[in-house]
C-alpha positions in Angstrom: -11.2 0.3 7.1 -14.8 -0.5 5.7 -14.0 0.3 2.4 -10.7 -1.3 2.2 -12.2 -4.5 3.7 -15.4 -4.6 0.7 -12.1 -4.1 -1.2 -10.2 -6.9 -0.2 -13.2 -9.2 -0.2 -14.4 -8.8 -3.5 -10.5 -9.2 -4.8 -10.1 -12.2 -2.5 -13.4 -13.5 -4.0 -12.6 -12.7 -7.7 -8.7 -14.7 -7.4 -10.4 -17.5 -5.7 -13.8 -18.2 -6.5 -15.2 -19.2 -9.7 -18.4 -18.9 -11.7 -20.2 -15.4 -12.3 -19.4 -12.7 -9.6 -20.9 -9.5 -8.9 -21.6 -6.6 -6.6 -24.8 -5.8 -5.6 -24.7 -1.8 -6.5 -21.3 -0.2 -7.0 -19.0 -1.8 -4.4 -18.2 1.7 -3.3 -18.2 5.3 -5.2 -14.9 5.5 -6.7 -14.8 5.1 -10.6 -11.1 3.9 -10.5 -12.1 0.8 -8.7 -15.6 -0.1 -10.3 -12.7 0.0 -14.0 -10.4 -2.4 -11.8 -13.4 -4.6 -10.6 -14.4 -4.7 -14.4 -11.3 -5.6 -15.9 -10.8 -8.9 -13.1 -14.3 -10.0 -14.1 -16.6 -8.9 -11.5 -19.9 -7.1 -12.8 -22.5 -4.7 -11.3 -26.0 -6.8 -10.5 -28.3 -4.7 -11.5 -31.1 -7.1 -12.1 -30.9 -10.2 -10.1 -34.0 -12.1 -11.9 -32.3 -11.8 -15.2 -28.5 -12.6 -13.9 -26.9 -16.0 -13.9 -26.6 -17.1 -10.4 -23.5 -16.9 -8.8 -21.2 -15.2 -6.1 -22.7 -11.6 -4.7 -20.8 -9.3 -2.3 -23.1 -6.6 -0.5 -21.2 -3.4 -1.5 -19.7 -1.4 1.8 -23.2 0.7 2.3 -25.0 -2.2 3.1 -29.0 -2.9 2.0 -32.0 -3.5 3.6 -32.6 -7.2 4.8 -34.9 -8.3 2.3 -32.5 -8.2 -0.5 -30.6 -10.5 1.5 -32.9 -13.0 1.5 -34.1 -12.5 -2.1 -31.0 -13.1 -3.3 -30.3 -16.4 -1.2 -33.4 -17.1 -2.5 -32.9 -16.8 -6.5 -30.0 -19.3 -5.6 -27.3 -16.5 -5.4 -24.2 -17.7 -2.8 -24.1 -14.2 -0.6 -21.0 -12.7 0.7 -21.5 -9.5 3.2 -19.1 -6.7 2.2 -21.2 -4.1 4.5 -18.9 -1.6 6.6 -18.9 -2.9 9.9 -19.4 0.6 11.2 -22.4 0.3 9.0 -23.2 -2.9 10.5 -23.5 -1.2 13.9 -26.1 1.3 13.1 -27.9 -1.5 11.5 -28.0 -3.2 14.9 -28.8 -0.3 16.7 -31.5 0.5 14.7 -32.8 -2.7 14.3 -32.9 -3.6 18.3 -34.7 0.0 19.0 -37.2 -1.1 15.8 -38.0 -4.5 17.4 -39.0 -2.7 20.8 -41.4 -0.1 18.3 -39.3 2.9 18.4 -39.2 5.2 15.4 -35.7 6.4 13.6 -34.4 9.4 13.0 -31.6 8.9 10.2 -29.3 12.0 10.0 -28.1 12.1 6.2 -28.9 12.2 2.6 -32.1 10.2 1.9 -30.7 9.0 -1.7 -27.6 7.6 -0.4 -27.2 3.4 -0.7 -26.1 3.4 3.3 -29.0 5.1 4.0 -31.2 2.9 2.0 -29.9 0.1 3.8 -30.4 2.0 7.3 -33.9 2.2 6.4 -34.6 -1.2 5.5 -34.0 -1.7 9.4 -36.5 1.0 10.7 -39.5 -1.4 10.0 -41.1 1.1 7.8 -40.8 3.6 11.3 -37.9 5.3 9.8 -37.6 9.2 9.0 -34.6 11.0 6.8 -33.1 15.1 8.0 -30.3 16.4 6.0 -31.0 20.2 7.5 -31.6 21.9 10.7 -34.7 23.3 8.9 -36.2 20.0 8.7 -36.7 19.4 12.9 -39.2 22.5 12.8 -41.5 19.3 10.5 -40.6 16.7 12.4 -44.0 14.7 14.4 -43.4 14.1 18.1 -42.9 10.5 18.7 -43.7 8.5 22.2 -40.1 7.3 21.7 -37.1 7.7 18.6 -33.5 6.7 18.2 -31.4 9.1 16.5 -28.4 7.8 14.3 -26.1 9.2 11.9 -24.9 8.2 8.2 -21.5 7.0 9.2 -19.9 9.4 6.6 -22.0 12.8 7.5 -20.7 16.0 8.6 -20.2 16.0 12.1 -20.7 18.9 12.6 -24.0 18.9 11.2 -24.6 15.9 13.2 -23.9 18.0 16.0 -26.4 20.9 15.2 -29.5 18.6 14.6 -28.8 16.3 17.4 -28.2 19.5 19.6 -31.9 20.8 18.6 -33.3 17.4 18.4 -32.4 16.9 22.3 -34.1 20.6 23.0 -37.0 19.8 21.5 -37.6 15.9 22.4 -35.0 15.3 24.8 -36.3 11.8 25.6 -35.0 10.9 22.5 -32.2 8.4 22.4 -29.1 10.2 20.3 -26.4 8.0 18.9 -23.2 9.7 17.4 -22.7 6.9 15.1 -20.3 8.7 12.6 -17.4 6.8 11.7 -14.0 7.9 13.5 -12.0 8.2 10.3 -14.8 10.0 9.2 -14.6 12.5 12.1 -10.7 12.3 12.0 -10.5 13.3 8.2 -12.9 16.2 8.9 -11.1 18.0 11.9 -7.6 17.2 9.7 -8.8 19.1 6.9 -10.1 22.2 8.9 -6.4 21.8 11.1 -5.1 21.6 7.5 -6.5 24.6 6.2 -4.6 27.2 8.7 -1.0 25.5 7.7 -1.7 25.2 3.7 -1.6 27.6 0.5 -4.5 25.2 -1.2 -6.2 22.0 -0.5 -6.2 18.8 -2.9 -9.7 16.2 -2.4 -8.9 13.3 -4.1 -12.0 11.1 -5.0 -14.9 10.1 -6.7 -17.1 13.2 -7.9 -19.9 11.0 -6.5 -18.9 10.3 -3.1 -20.6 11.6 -0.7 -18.4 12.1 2.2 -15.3 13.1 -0.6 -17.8 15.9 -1.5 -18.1 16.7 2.2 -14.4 16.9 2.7 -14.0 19.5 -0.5 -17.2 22.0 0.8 -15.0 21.9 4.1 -12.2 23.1 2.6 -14.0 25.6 0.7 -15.9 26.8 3.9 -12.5 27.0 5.6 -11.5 29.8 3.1 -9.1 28.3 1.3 -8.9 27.0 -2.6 -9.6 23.7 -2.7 -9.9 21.5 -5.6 -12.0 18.1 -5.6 -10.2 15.9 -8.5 -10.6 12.1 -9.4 -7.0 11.1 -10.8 -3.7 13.0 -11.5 -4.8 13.9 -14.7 -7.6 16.0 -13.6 -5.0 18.2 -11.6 -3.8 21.3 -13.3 -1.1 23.1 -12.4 -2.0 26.6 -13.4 -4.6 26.8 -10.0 -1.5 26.3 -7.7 1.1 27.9 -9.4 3.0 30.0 -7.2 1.9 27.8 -4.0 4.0 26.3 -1.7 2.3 24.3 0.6 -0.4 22.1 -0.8 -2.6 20.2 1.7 -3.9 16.8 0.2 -7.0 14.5 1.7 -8.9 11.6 0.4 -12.2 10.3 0.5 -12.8 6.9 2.0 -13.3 4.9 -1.3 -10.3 6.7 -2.8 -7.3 4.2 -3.4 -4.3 4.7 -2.1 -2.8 4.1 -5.8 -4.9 7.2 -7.0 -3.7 9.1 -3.9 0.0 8.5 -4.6 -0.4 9.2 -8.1 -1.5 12.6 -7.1 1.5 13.2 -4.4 3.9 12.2 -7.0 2.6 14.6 -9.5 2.9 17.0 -7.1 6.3 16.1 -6.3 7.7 16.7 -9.7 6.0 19.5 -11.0 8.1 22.2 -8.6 10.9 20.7 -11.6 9.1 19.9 -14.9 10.7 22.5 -17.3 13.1 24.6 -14.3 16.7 24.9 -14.6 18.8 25.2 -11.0 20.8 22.9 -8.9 17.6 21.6 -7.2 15.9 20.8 -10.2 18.6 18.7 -11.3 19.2 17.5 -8.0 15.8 15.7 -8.4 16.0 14.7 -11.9 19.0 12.8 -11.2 17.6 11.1 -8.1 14.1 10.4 -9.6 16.3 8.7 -13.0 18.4 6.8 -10.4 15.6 5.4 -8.8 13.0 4.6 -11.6 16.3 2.8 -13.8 17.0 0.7 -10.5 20.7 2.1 -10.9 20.6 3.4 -7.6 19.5 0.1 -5.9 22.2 -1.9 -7.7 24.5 0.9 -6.4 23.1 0.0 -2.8 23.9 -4.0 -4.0 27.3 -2.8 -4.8 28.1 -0.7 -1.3 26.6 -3.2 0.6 28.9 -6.4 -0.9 31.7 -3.7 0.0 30.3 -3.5 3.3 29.9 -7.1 3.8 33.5 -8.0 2.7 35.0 -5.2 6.1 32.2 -7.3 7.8 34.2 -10.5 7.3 37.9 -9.1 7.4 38.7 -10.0 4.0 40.1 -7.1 1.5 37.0 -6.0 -0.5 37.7 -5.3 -4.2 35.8 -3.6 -7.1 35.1 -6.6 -8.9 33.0 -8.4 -5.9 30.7 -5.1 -5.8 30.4 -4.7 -9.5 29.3 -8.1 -9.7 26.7 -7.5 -7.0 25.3 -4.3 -8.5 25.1 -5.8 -12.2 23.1 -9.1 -11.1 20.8 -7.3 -8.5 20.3 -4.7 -12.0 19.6 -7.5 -14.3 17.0 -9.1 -11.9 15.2 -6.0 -10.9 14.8 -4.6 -14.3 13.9 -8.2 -15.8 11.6 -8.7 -13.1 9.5 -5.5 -13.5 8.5 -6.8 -17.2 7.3 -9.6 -16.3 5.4 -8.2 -13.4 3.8 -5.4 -14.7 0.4 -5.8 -13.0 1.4 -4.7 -10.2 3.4 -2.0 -11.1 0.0 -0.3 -12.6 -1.3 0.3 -9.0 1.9 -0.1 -7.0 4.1 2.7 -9.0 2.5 4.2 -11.8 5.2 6.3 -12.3 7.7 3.9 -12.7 5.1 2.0 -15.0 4.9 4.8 -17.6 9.3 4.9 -17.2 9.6 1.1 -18.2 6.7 2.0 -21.0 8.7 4.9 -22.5 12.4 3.0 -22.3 11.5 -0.7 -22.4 14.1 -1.5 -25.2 17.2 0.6 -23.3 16.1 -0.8 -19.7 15.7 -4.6 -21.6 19.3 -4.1 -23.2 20.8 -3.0 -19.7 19.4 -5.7 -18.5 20.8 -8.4 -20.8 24.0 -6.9 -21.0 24.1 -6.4 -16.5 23.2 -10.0 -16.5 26.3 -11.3 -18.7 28.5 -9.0 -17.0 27.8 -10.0 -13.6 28.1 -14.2 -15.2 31.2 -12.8 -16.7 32.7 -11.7 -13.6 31.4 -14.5 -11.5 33.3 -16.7 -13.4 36.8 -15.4 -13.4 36.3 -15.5 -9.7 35.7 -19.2 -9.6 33.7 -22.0 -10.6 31.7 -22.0 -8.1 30.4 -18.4 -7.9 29.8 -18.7 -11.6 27.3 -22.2 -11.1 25.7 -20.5 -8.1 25.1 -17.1 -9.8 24.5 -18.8 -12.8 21.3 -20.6 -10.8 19.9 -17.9 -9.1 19.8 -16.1 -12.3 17.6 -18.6 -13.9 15.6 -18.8 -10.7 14.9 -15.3 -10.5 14.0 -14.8 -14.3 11.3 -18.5 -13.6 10.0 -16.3 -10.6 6.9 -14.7 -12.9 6.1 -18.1 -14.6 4.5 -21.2 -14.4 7.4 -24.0 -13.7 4.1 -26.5 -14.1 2.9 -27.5 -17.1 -1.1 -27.7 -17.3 -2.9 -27.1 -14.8 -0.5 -29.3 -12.6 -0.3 -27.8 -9.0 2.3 -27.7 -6.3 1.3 -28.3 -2.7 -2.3 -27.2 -3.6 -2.8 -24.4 -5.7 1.0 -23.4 -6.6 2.1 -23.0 -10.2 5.0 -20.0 -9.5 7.3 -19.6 -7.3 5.6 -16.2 -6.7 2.5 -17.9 -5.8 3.9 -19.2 -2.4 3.0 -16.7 0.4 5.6 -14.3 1.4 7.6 -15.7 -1.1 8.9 -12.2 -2.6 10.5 -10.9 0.4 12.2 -13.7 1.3 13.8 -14.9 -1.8 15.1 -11.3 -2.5 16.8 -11.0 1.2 18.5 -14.4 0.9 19.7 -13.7 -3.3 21.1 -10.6 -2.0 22.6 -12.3 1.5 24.1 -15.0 -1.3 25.6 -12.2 -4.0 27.2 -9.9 -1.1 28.3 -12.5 1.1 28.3 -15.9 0.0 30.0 -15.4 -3.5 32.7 -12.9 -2.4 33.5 -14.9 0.1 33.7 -18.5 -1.5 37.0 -16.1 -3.4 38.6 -16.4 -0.8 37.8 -19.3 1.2 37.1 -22.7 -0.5 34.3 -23.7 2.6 32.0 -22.0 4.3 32.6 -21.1 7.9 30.4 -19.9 11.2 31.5 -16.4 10.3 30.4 -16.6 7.0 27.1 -17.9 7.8 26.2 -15.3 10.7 27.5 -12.5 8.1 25.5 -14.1 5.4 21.8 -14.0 7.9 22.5 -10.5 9.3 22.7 -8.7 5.9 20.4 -11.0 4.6 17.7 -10.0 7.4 18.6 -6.1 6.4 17.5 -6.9 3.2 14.6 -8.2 4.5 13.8 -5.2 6.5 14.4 -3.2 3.5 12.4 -5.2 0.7 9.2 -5.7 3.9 8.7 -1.8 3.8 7.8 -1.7 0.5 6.4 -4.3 0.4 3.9 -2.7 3.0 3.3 0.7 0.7 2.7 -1.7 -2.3 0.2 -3.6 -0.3 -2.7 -2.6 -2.0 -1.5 -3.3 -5.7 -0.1 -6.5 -4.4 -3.8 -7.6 -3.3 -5.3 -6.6 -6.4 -3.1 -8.7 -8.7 -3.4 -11.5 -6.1 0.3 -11.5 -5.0 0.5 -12.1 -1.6 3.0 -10.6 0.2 4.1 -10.8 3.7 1.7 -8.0 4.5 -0.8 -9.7 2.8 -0.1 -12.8 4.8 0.0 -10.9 8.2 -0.9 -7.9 8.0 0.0 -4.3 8.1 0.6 -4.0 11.5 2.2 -7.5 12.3 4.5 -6.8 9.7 5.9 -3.8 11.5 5.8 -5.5 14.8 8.0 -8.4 13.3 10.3 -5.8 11.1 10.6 -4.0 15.2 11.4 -7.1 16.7 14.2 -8.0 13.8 16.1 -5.0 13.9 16.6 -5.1 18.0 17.8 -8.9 17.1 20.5 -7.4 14.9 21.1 -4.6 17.2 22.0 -7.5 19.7 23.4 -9.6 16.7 26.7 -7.3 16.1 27.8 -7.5 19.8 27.2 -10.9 20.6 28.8 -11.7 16.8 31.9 -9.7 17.7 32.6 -11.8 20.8 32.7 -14.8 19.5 35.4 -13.1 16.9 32.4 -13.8 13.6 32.7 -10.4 12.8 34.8 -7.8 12.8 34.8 -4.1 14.3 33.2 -2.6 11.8 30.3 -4.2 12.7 29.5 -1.9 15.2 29.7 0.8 12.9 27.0 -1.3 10.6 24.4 -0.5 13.2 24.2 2.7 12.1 22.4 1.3 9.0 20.0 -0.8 11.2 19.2 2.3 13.1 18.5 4.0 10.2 15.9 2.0 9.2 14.4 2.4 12.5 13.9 6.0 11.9 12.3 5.0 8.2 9.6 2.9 10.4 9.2 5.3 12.6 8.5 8.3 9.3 6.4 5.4 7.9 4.4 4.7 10.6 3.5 8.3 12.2 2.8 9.4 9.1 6.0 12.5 9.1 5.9 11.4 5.4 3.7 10.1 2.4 5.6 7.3 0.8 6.2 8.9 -2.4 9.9 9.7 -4.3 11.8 11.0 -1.9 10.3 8.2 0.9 11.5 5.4 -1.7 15.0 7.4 -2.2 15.4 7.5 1.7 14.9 4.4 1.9 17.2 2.8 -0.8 19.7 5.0 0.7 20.1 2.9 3.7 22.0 0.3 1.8 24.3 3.2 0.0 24.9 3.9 3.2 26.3 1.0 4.0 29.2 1.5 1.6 29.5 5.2 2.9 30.7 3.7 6.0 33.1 0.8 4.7 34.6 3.4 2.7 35.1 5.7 5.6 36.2 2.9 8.1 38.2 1.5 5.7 40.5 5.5 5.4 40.5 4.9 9.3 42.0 2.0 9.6 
């Protein structure tokens, strides 16, 4: 939480504010980010006489309070990144301090969090990384004893335990941080279920290098590696089950880099049905064939929906323009795709030119077919088109802004999940249905919001998991905008609406039978929420294929209610 605040602060700060900007120290031990903080602008101060004043975020660790008010003084504008755990052992340590107690600071002397615990102790302050080191310590009239929030805790445990036998008037804090504590006892549960262990994280973080010695200590091989290219595949050759952990200033970008490579390399160079099982699903996926498969089922879904004869040509037409859009949009939103899905970054590297020509030729196809279905399907598709290839870029000239500080249709908050449910609502529903009826009607329009509000569901989830490459590119997203966790209480509260939608729609004759069929396809992306969110799986290839699935799933059941009937 600590980290991924600093995080979002300094990336906030660095799409918003202008003039120099820096950190004071490394925001956080992680290589991967001090690159990304680079490359947006933001520099390490490392001497603040010499630096051009400007904006300074206090990395996550925190620092004593007299570089505070230094810097305020040189005429730098401060923003406070510090952990808030940190934040709380400052406080302890600082009310103890005022009342002329000493400190006793359990963790490693050099570290920049303990630095900054220090600076609290008014000079009364007193570092023990051992148990050997509380046969030195002085007896003092009164102490407080506090933890680095990232030190072993079982460590923690052992000196406090002989601290309180020999001084046991001191005051002991347990001041470790709970993710701290959690990640420790889930790498020692870990080790009993797992072949080999995977650390992922800085090779200078402290509590990353804690996490790998556990692993070690627990008997089992455990690798500590930075990135997904350190990983080599000789070590766990053979294994079956690999345990992966993190340290706290790892990104979750890094992280899922890692799972994916793990993912694929069971299949890199094997022959067998599984193998090609996998190839064919990741090539689906990464060509976005398989979601303009889902576009297709679902316009076939959508046409049982209304009672009108679905044909081919309705769901090609779907599937070619959602094809065209996705592709076309990936290009010119690359950024994101860096952090988001490196994987598919390094696909649309390799094929750019076949992807780009699938594109093209999937967008005049899908024009093509609009317009031998009518006039008015053609202008509409024909729009939406344009829209969604503007998306990416300014529609301002200048520095000319919209309602503030707008110059993209992208730049409007939430903007991305919402225009991709209601272009889908309008390719599966409103176009197929204009072919048949000159005017839209009640039915149509209910039809139109409930799949439209599926999509939404659908597009929110990952727009959850890309979060964090989202916020770094300055895209913000309805998780962004919200939250994690409001998201999912608002994707929760959406899919019981449509659970109550299909009855109440079916009774006032706006939809027919089949809709009760379609809830299967709402349920399922219950379950998805319910993986996501209790953590039964790491959203990696197979998480994105389940999910896609839901709309193929869609056509699954047209096509079987449609032998029924």
């Amino acid at each position: 939480m600590g980290v991924r605040r600093a995080v979002d602060l300094v990336l906030k700060a660095a799409n918003t504010k202008k003039g120099p900007l820096y950190t004071y120290g490394p925001l956080i031990h992680n290589p991967q980010i001090i690159d990304l903080l680079e490359q947006k602008g933001v520099s390490v101060l490392t001497d603040p006489s010499s630096a051009e004043p400007g904006t300074v975020l206090i990395r996550a660790h925190g620092v004593p309070p007299h570089v505070k008010d230094s810097l305020e003084k040189m005429g730098f504008t401060v923003v406070d990144a510090t952990c808030p755990r940190v934040i709380k052992v400052q406080t302890i340590i600082q009310k103890y301090a005022q009342q002329g107690y000493h400190t006793i600071i359990v963790g490693d002397k050099n570290h920049p969090e303990v630095i900054g615990l220090l600076g609290h102790t008014e000079n009364r302050g007193i570092v023990v990384n051992r148990l050997q080191d509380i046969s030195t310590l002085p007896a003092f009239d009164r102490a407080v004893v506090v933890a680095q929030t990232t030190q072993d805790a079982h460590l923690f445990s052992e000196i406090a335990k002989a601290l309180s036998t020999r001084f046991p008037h001191y005051k002991v804090f347990n001041t470790i941080c709970d993710s701290t504590i959690k990640r420790q006892l889930e790498i020692r549960e870990m080790a009993k279920e797992v072949d080999a262990i995977i650390v992922v994280g800085g090779h200078n973080s402290g509590n990353t290098k804690r996490l790998a010695q556990i692993g070690k200590n627990s008997g089992v091989p455990t690798f500590h590696i930075e990135t997904d290219a350190d990983l080599d595949p000789s070590l766990i050759e053979g294994m079956h089950r690999i345990g992966i952990t993190a340290g706290a200033s790892t990104p979750t970008w890094v992280t899922s880099k890692v799972f994916k490579a793990l993912e694929n390399l069971p299949h890199e160079g094997k022959i067998g049905w599984r193998s090609a099982v996998h190839k064919i699903q990741r090539t689906l996926l990464l060509s976005n064939l398989y979601v303009s498969l889902g576009a297709g089922c679902l316009s076939f879904a959508c046409a049982v929906l209304l009672g009108i004869k679905p044909t081919l040509s309705m769901a090609l037409m779907a599937a070619f323009y959602v094809l065209s859009m996705h592709i076309m949009n990936r290009f010119t939103n690359k950024e994101a795709k860096r952090y988001n899905d490196p994987d598919r970054a390094g696909f649309d590297e390799k094929f750019k030119g076949p992807l780009l020509a699938m594109a093209t030729c999937s967008g005049a196809i899908g024009l093509t077919m609009a317009f031998f279905l009518g006039i008015k399907p053609f202008l509409i598709l024909l729009v939406m088109s344009i829209l969604g290839l503007l998306y990416n870029f300014k529609i301002v000239p200048g520095d000319i802004r919209i309602v503030g500080r707008f110059q993209k249709i992208k730049d409007i908050p939430g903007s991305k999940t919402f225009l991709i449910a209601a272009a889908w609502g309008v390719v599966t529903v409103i176009l197929p249905a204009l072919t048949v009826s000159p005017t839209i009607n009640v039915s149509i329009i209910f039809v139109f919001i409930w799949t439209s509000v599926l999509v939404f569901i659908r597009s929110a989830i990952f727009d959850i998991v890309d979060a964090q490459g989202d916020r770094i590119v300055g895209q913000e997203t309805l998780p962004i905008v919200l939250g994690e966790k409001q998201t999912l209480r608002l994707l929760k509260i959406l899919l019981v609406l449509l659970s109550l939608a299909v009855p109440a729609g079916y009774a006032l004759g706006m939809v027919s039978p089949f809709g009760f069929a379609m809830l299967l396809c709402v349920f399922y992306l219950a379950g998805i929420l319910t993986v996501y969110e209790r953590y039964w799986m790491f959203p990696g290839f197979r998480f994105e294929f389940l999910v896609e699935s839901s709309l193929v799933l869609s056509g699954l059941l047209a096509a079987g209610w449609a032998l029924i009937r």
